[in-house]
C-alpha positions in Angstrom: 10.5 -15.6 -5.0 12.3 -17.3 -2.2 11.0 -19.6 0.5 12.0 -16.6 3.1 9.5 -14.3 1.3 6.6 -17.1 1.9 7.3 -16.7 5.3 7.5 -13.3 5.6 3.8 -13.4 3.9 2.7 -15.6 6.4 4.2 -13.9 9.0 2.0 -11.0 8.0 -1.1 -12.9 7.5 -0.9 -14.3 10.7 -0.9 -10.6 12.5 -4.1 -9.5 11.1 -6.4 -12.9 10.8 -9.1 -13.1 13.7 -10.5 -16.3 13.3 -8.9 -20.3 13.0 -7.2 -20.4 9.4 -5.1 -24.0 7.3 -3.4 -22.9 4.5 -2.0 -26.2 2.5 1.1 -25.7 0.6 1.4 -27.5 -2.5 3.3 -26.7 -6.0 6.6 -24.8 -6.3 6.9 -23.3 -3.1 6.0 -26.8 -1.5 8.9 -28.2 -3.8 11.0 -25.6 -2.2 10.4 -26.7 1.4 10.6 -30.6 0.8 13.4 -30.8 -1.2 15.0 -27.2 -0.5 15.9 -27.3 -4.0 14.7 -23.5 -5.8 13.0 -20.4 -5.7 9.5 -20.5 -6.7 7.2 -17.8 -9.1 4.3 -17.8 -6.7 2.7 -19.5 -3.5 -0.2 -21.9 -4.3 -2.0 -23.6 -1.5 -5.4 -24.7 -0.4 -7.5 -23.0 2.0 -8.4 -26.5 4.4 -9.9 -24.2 7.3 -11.6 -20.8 7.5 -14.6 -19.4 9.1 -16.9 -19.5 5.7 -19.2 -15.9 7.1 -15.8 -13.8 6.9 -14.4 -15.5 3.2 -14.9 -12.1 1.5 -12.9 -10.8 3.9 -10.3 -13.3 4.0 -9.8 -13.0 0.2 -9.1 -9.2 0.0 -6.9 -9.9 3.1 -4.9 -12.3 1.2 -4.9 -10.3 -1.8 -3.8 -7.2 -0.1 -0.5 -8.6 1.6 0.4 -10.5 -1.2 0.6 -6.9 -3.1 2.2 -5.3 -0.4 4.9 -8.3 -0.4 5.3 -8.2 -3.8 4.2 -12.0 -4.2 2.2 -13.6 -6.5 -0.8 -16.1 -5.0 -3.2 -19.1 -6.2 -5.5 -20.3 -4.2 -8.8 -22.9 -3.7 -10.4 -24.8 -1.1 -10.2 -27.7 -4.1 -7.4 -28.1 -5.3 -8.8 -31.0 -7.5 -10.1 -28.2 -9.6 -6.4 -27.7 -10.8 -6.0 -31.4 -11.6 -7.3 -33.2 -15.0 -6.7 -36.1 -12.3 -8.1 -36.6 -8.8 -6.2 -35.7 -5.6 -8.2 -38.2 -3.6 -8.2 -37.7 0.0 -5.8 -35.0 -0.1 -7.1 -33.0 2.8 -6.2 -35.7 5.0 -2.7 -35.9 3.8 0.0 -32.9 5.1 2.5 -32.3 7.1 3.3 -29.4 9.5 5.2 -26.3 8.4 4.7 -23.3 11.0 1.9 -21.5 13.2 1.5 -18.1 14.2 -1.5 -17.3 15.6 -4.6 -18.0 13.8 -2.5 -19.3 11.3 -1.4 -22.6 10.9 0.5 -23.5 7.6 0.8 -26.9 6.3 2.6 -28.9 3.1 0.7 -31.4 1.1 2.1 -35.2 1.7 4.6 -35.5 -1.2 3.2 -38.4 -2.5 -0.1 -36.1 -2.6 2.0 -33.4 -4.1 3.1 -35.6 -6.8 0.0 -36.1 -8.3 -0.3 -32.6 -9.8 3.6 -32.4 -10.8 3.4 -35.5 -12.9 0.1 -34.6 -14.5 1.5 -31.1 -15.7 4.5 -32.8 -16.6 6.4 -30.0 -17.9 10.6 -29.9 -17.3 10.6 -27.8 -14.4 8.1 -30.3 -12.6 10.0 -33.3 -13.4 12.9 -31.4 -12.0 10.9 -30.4 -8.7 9.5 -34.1 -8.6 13.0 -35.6 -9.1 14.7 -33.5 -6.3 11.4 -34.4 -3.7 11.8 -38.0 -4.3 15.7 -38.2 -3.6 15.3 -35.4 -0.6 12.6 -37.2 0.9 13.1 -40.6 -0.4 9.9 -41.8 -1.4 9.4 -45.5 -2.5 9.0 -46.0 -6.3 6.5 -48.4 -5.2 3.9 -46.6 -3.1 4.0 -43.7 -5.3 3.0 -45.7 -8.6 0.3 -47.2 -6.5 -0.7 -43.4 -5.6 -0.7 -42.7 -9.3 -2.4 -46.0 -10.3 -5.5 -45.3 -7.9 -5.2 -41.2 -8.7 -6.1 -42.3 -12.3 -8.3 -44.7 -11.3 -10.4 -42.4 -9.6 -10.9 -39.6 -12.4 -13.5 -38.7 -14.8 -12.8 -40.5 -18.0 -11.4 -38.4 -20.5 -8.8 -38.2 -23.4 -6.9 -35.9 -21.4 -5.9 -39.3 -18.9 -4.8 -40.9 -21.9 -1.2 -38.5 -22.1 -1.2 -38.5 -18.1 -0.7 -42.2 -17.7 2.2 -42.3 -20.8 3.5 -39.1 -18.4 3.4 -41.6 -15.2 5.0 -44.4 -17.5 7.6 -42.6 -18.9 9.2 -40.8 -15.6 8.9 -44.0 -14.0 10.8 -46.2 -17.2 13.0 -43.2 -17.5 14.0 -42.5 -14.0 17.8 -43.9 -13.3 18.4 -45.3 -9.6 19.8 -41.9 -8.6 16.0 -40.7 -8.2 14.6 -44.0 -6.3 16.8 -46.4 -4.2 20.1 -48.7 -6.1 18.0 -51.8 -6.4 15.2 -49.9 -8.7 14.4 -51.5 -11.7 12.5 -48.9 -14.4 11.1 -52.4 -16.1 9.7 -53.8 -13.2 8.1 -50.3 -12.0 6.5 -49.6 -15.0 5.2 -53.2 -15.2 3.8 -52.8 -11.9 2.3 -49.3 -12.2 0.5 -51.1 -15.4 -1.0 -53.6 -13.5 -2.3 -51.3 -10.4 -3.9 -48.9 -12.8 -5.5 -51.8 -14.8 -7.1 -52.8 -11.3 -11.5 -52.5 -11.1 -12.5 -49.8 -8.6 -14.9 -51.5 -5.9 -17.9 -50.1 -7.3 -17.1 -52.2 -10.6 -16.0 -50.1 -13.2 
């Protein structure tokens, strides 16, 4: 699926919704948009603003044109519920992407989007995570700090355990084509270390 099949989705969403609607782009097709890189298999984004009465509604609408366009859809109004690892306060963290309408359509922050590309981790992420950094040039920095807290905030589990090796080992294996000439893949991992190692305020 290309990006010009999202929009024609939206495009038809936007002709037949009544009430204020957010749709948050994240995964694949947000990949696509920020770093104009691929096609995608499906749209995944977060429903941020509906009216909650009409939801059953607004479901079989969704469902409906995405069979009619021949595209595959996931959706939440959570997207933490996808994550073994905490999106924190991604709802206040997007961008704008169009508006027709009722609609407005929106694409997770890419340092918000990173989150749930690193902690799948499979080759096709890295490869989506590698081309956002360079397109949009994110700082190493900020986004091991992202990563660090990310952790930080999640329900312990053995499952955070393979995450943070995942975080450690794209950051010690990444070569200065992803982040800026002066990175250092030592000196990023060291840091990450010591930001995830910090105490939450509430003391644990």
């Amino acid at each position: 699926m290309r990006i010009k099949d999202a929009d024609a989705y939206f495009k038809a969403l936007s002709g037949e919704v009544k009430t204020p609607l957010v749709l948050v782009l994240t995964g694949g097709i947000a990949a696509g948009i920020m770093a104009d890189e691929r096609t995608t298999d499906d749209i995944d984004f977060a429903i941020l603003r509906y009216a909650r009465k009409t939801l059953p509604e607004l479901e079989a609408l969704l469902q409906r044109l995405a069979k009619k366009h021949g595209v595959l859809i996931q959706y939440s109004n959570d997207i933490d519920r996808w994550s073994l690892v905490s999106f924190l306060d991604w709802k206040k963290h997007s961008r704008p992407y169009s508006r027709q309408g009722f609609l407005e359509v929106r694409v997770l922050d890419p340092y918000y989007w990173s989150i749930g590309k690193i902690t799948r981790g499979i080759g096709r992420d890295l490869k989506d995570l590698e081309a956002v950094i360079r397109k949009q040039k994110l700082d190493w920095k900020k986004l091991a700090s992202l990563w660090a807290k990310a952790l930080r905030e999640s329900p312990p589990s053995s499952a955070l355990f393979n995450v943070r090796k995942q975080m450690e080992n794209f950051l010690g294996d990444s070569k200065k084509g992803v982040f800026d000439s002066d990175y250092d893949p030592a000196g990023a991992v060291a840091y990450f270390r010591k930001m995830s190692a910090m105490i939450k305020k509430d003391g644990r």
